[in-house]
C-alpha positions in Angstrom: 111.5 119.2 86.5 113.9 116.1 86.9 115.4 117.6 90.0 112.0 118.2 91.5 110.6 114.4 90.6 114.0 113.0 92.2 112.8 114.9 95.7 109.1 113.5 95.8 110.5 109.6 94.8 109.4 107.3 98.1 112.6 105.9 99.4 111.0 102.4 100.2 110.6 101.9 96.2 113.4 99.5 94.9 112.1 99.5 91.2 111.6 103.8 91.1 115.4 104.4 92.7 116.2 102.0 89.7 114.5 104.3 87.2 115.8 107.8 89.1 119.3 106.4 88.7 118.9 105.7 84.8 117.5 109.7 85.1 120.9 110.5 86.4 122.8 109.0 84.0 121.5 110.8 81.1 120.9 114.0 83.0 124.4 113.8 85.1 125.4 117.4 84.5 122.0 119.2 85.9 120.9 116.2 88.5 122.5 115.3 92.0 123.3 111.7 92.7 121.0 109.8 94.6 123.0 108.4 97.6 122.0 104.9 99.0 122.1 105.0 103.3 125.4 103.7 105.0 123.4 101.4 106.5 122.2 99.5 103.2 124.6 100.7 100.7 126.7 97.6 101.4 125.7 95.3 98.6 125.0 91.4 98.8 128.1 89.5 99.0 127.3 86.8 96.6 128.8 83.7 95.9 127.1 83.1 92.7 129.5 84.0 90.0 126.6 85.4 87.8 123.5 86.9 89.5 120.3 88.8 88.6 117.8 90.1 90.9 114.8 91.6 88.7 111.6 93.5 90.0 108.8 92.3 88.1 106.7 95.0 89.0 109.0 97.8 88.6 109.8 95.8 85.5 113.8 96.7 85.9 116.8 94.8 87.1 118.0 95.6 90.9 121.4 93.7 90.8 123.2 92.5 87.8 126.2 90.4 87.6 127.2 88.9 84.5 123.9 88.7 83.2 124.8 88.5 79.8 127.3 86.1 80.4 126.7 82.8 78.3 127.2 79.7 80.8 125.9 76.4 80.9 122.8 76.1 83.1 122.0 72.4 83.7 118.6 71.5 85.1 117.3 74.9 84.9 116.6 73.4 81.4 114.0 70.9 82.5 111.6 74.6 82.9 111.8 74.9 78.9 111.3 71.3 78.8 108.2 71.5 81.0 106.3 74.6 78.7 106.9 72.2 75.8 105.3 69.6 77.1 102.3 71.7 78.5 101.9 73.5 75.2 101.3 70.3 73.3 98.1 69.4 75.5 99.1 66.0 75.6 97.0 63.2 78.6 98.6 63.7 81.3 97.2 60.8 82.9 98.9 58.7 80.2 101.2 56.3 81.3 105.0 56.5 80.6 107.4 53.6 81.1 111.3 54.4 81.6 113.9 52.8 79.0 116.8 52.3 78.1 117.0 55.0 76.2 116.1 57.5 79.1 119.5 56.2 81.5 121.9 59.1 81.7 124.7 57.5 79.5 126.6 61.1 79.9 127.5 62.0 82.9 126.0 58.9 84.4 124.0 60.4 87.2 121.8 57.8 89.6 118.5 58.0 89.0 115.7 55.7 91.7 113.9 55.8 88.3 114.3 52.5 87.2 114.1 51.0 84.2 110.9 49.4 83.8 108.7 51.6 86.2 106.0 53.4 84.5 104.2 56.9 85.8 101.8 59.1 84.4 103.1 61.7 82.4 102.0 64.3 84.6 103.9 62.3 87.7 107.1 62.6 85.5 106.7 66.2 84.7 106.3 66.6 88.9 109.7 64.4 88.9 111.5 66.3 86.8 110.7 69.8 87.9 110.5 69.1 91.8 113.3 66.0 92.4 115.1 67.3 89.0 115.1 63.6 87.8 117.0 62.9 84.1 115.3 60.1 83.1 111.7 61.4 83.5 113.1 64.8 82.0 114.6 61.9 79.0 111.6 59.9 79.0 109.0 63.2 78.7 111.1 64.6 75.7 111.3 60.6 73.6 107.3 60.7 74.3 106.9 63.8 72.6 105.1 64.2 69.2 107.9 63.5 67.1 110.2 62.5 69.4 113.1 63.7 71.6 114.4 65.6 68.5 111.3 67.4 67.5 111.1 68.6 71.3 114.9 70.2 71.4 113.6 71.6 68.3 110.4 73.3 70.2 112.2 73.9 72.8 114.1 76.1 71.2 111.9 77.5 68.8 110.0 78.6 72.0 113.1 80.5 73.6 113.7 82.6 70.1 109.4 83.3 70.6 110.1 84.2 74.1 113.3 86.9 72.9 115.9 84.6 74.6 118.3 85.4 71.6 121.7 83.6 73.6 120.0 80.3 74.5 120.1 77.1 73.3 119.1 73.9 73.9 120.5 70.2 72.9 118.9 68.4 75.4 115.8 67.6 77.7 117.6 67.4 80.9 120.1 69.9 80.9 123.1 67.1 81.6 124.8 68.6 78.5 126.8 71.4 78.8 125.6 72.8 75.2 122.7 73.9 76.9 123.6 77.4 77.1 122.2 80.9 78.5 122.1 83.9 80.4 120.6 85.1 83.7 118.7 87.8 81.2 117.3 85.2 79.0 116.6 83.2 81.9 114.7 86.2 83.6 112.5 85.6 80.4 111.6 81.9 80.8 110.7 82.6 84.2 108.3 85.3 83.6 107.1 82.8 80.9 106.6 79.8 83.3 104.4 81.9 85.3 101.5 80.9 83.3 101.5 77.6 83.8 99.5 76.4 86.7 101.2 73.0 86.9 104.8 74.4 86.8 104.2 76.3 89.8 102.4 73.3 91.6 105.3 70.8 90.7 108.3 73.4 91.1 107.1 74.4 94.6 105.6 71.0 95.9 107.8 70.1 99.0 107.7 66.4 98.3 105.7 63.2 96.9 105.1 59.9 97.8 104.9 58.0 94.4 103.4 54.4 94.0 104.5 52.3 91.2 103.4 48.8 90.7 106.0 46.1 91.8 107.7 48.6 93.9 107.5 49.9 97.3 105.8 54.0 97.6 109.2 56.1 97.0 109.3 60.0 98.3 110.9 62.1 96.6 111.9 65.7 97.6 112.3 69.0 96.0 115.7 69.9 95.3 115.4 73.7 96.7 115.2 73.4 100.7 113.7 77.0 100.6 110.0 75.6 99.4 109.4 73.9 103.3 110.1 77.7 104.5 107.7 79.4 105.7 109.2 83.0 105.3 109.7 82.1 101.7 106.3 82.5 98.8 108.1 81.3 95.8 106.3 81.2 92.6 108.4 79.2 90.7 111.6 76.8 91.5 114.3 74.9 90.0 117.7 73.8 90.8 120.7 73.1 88.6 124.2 71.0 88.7 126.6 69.7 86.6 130.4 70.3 86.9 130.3 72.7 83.6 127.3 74.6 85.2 128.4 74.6 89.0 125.5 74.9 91.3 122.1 77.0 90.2 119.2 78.2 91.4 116.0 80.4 89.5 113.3 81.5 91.5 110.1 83.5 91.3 109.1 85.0 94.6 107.3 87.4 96.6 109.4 89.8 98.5 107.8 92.4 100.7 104.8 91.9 98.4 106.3 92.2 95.3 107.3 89.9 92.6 111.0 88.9 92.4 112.8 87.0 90.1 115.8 85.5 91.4 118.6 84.4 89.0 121.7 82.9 91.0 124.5 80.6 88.5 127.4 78.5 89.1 127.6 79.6 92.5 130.5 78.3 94.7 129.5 75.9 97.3 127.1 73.0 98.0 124.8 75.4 100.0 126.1 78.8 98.7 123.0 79.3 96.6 120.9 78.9 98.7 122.9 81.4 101.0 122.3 83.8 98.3 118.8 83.9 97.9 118.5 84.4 101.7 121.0 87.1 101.7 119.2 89.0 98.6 115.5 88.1 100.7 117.0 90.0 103.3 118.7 93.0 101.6 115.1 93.8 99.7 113.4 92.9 103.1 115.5 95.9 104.5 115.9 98.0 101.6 111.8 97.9 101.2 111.0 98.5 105.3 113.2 102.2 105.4 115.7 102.6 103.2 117.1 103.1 99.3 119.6 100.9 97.7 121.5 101.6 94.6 121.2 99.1 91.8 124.2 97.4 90.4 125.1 96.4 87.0 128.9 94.6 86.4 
């Protein structure tokens, strides 16, 4: 029966060559390996040291590398950070004025934030998740019910509710290096994010032109370059750096008309992640048109 389901699988289908080669690993001695072409057997060549590509609608990993690797993941925080702040309903068209107490006194990263400026809370969500700015990440977190304690706290209450088992959370930001994961939990929070209307507005906006009294209109720009493409329909976006974390990138996209999640961490190179979620956009853009690729688990 397994040999004759194996012959009728459509080749184009990323997410069922997945599921016939789990078939083939518990039926090895009665099924014939399923061979991907010469043509697309060759694999990505990443430069992320852990990557995970995951088809959402297949529901099933396409390429794995180190995915249960614990590493620190930086700004990809400020996503948790954002579903905190949504869940609590609070006004969004509250004003929020940046302190003291928001300035990056850790890795002492610049911020055109200053102190003294005040946006709407729902401007500083758009901050943080599009420009990946600390101090409205710092300044959303202090103004939480509670305070910047009792949002950690949330925050990682919310990643146990989610099944994240290997994260954790110390911070808003994502400047401290205890903020650890994996690209599997992360797979997770990204599915999870999907609900939220306003993370994929703010993740995906291109850029904003913000007004703030006493000060000249600033833009800001999104920290992914791949949102102004037009080839590109990403769901969700963030960016991550800090010298512990290297450079990372977590996407939700639509590939050949299916859902995608793209998990790419401390990849080598100022541009190198972004290299790699072309390079994967094109190897499922292939794969998908005529041909069968093997998945890959490290």
């Amino acid at each position: 029966m397994i040999r004759k389901i194996l012959f009728l699988i459509v080749l184009g289908s990323v997410s069922t060559v997945f599921a016939v080669q789990a078939a083939q690993q518990n039926n090895s001695a009665s099924t014939p390996p399923v061979k991907a072409s010469k043509k697309y057997n060759a694999l990505p060549q990443l430069r992320s040291s852990i990557a995970l590509i995951y088809d959402e609608q297949g529901q099933v990993p396409i390429y794995s590398k180190g995915a249960d690797t614990v590493v620190p993941i930086a700004s990809i925080t400020k996503l948790m950070t954002a579903m905190v702040l949504l869940d609590a309903q609070l006004p969004m068209d509250e004003a929020i004025t940046i302190g003291e107490q928001d300035v990056d006194k850790l890795k002492h990263s610049r911020s055109r934030m200053r102190v003294g400026m005040a946006f709407t809370r729902a401007e500083m969500l758009k901050l943080a998740l599009m420009a990946s700015e600390n101090r409205a990440a710092a300044a959303l977190a202090r103004t939480f019910p509670g305070g910047e304690q009792a949002a950690i706290e949330r925050m990682n209450e919310k990643a146990r509710e989610l099944g994240m088992l290997n994260t954790r959370f110390v911070d808003a930001s994502g400047l401290n290096s205890g903020n650890l994961s994996t690209a599997r939990d992360l797979v997770k929070m990204l599915m999870a994010a999907q609900s939220y209307d306003l993370i994929h507005m703010y993740s995906t906006a291109p850029s904003h032109i913000f007004s703030v009294q006493g000060h000249r209109p600033q833009r800001f720009g999104n920290t992914n370059p791949l949102v102004k493409n037009a080839s590109w329909n990403i769901g969700i976006s963030k960016t991550g750096y800090t010298k512990e974390a290297g450079r990372c990138l977590v996407m939700q996209a639509h590939i050949t008309n299916r859902p995608i999640i793209v998990i790419l961490l401390d990849s080598y190179g100022r541009n190198s992640r972004i290299g790699d979620a072309n390079r994967i956009k094109t190897w499922i853009e292939h794969a998908s048109s005529s041909e069968r690729i093997n998945t890959v688990s490290n």
